[in-house]
Every structure is written in C-alpha cells, then in structure tokens.
N, C-alpha and C positions, 0 to 999 in steps of 0.2 A: 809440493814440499817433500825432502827426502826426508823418510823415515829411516829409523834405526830398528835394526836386527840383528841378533847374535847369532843366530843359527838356521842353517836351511838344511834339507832332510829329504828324500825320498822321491829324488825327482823322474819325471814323466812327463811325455811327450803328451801335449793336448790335443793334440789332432794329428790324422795322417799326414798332414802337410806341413808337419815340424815347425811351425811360425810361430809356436806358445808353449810353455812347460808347467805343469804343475807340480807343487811341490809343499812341502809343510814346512812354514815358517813361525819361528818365535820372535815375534816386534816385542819390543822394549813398551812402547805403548799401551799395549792390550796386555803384557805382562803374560803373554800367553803361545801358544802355537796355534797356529790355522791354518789354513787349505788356503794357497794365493797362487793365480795365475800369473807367470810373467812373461811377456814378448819382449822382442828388439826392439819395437813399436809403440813400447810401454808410456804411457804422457809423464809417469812419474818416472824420477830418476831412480830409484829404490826398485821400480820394475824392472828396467832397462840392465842394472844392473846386475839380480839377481838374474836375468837369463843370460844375461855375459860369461857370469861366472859359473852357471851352471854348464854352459857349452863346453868352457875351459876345463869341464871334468873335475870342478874343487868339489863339486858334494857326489864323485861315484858316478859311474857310468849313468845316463837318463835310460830308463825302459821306455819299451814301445808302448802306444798308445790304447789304453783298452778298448776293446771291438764294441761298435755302437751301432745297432739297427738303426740309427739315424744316418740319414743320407750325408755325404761328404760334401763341402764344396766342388771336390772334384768329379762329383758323380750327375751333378747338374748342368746349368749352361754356362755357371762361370767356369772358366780351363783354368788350369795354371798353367804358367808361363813353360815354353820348351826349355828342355837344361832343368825344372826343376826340381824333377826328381833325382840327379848330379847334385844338386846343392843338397839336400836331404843326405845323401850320402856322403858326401864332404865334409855334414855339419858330424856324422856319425862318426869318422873316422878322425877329425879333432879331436872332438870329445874321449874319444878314445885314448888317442897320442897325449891330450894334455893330462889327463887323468893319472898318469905316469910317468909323463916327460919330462924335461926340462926347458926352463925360460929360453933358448936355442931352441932345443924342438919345436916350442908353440910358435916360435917366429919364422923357423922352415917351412914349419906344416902350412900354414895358413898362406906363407906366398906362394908355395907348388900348388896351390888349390885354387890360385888366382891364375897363376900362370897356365894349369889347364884348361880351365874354364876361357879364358881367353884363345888359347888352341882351339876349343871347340865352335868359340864362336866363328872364327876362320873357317874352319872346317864347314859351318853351315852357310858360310857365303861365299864365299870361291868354288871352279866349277869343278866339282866332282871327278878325281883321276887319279890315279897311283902319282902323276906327275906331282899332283898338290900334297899326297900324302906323305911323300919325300922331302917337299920343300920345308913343310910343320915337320915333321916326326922323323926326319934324316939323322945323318949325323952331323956332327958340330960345325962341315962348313957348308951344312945346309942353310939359307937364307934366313928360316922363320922359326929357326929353334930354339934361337934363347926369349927368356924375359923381356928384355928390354925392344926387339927387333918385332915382336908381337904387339905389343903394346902402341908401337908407334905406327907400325901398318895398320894396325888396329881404329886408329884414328885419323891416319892418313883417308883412308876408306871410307868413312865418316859412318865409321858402326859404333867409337864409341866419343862421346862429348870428351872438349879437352880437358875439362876440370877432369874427369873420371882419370884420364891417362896422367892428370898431374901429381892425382892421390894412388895411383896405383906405382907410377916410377919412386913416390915415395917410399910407400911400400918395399918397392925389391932394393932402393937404399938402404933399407933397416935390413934387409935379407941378407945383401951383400955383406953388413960391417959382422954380424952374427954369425954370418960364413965361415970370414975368412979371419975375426980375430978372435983370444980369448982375453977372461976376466973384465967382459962389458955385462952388462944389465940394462935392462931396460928403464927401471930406474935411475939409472945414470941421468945428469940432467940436460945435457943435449939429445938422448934418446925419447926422452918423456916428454920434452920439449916437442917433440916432432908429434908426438903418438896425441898426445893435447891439440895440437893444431890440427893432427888428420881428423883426429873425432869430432870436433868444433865444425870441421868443412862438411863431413860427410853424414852427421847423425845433426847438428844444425844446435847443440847446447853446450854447455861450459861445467857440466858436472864434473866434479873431482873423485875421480875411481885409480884405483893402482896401473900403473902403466900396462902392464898386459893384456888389463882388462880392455882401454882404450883401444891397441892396436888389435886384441881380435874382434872386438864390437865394433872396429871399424873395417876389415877385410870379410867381417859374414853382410856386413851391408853392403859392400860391394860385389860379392858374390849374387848378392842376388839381384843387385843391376845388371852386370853380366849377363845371366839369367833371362832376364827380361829385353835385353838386349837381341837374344839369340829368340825370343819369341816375334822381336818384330820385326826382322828379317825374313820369315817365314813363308818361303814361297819366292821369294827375292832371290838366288844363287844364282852365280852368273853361270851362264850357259856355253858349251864349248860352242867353237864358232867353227862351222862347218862351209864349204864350200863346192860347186857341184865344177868348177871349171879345175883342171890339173893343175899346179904350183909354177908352171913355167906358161901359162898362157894364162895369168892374174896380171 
C-alpha cells in the first residue's frame, strides 16, 4: 500500500553501489519524520517512488555515502555487473541536471545516458580497432552513431532482448518530439500515455506517479539492464580475424 508523505529531506546514498538512498521522511501516518530507505527495487510503491524523485534532484543534490568499515558488496565475491560504475555516474550527473533543469533536460539527459551506454555496450563486443571506434563515435555518416542505428544492431546482435529495444525506441520517441518541438510536457496526455505504459512494461506495476517520474524510473531501470548486459558479454568480443596465407592466394 502506498503511503502518504509531505516531505522528503536530506538525501544520501546508502551504499557505494548507489541502489538505495536515505533520506528523512514525514509520513502522514506516523504524523512524523523518520529515517526511510528507498530503492528502485522498493515492493512498495511509496519507496519506489521517493527514490525516483530523489534521483530527479526534487530534494537537492543526494550526498555520497558515509564511509563504513563494513565490507561492501563489491569488496566480496559478489562483483557488480561491468558498466556499473557508468551507471553510478550517470545516476550523478541526472541527478545533477534534473536538480536545475528543465522537463526537456530530464528527458535529454536520461536518453544520452541510454544511448551511451548502448555505445558502450558495442564497444565491449565488437572487435577491438580504431576501425570500430570510427564506426560508434565517427561522424554523422558513420554507421553506429545515432540512437536509433545502435539500438537495432544492438539487437540484431542479440546482446539486447526485443522488448528492451522496444522500450528503449520508445524512449528516443519521447527524445525526438522534446527535441525538436516546443510547449509539450510530459504531462500532455499522449506523452504520459506512453511514460505509463513504459513503466507498466519495464518496473512490472501500475502506480500512479507524475509523468517524469515514470519516464526516469523507467530509463535508470534500463540503464542498469544495459549494465548487466555489458557484464555478460564479458570475455565474448569478437576477435579480428587473422590470416597467415596473402589476400591473393585465399
């Protein structure tokens, strides 16, 4: 059940590995403020969405994590996934942007954050060469430079499932109209429409949160598929193909 809260306060990263924020909350309920953790992860929707909106920078920049002679997850045998210390930095420099931006920026911000991260995961599977680095990161009539051309090789490839490419061409849809027009909102109700049905697909509930909330709580869950993507590739990169006979006697 989602609770009610009027106010959130003094947020902080709960762990090195940015997946949780702490923060001081006053629920309506308890008629009070308390210390409440919230994840993306959250079972309740009241969690889920307090760390949405924390991300979006509405309560002030989140500080770093206070230092803890307790061992990290990442200090043991479980790893996190390659790429995600990218998304930790991803999730900073949102947080950042939205903190002062505009309904346009958070919607910029968050698909250049999909569309590198997609770059990178290229990057970690294709074989290793300036040729490859030109094809990604050329100029404009290079192959793999836009959004959309990533995405679809991207799946061609089969590094990312189709649903993922279905919600992520959504995604750079919303990018495109926020692009290229003015006086839209994300509240508009074909916009919200869409941001409702990507959170529905991709976070798996039907909570009702203000449209921006939805489309960034739906692109940092993708990000960190992404993420996880690029972990399991690992060791996978195709390899230049070498030949020991001259080009005219193959």
């Amino acid at each position: 059940m989602k609770k009610t809260y009027s106010s959130v306060r003094e947020p902080r990263w709960a762990n090195r590995e940015k997946t949780a924020i702490d923060c001081v909350v006053y629920f309506e309920h308890l008629k009070s403020e308390v210390l409440f953790t919230a994840s993306e992860t959250d079972l309740e929707p009241h969690g889920r969405e307090i760390f949405g909106r924390c991300i979006q920078g509405e309560f002030g920049e989140i500080a770093p994590p206070i230092a803890s002679t307790k061992p990290s997850e990442s200090d043991g045998a479980l790893k996190l996934p390659a790429g995600w210390h990218d998304v930790n930095q991803f999730l900073d420099e949102a947080n950042s942007e939205n903190a002062s931006g505009t309904e346009r920026g958070l919607v910029l911000v968050w698909a250049a954050m999909l569309d590198e991260m997609l770059c990178r995961l290229l990057e970690h599977f294709l074989v290793e060469d300036k040729v490859t680095h030109g094809v990604l990161r050329g100029g404009p009539g290079d192959p793999l430079t836009s959004f959309s051309s990533r995405t679809k090789v991207a799946f061609s490839l089969g590094l990312i499932a189709k649903d993922e490419m279905q919600a992520i061409d959504k995604v750079r849809a919303i990018r495109n109209d926020f692009a290229h027009k003015v006086g839209i909102s994300l509240e508009d109700q074909r916009f919200r429409s869409k941001c409702k049905d990507l959170y529905s697909r991709t976070v798996g509930d039907t909570a009702k949160f203000e449209a921006r909330h939805l489309y960034s709580t739906v692109c940092a869950r993708l990000l960190m598929v992404l993420s996880k993507r690029i972990a399991e590739i690992e060791g996978d990169r195709c390899q230049k193909r070498t030949e020991s006979k001259p080009l005219q006697q193959r």
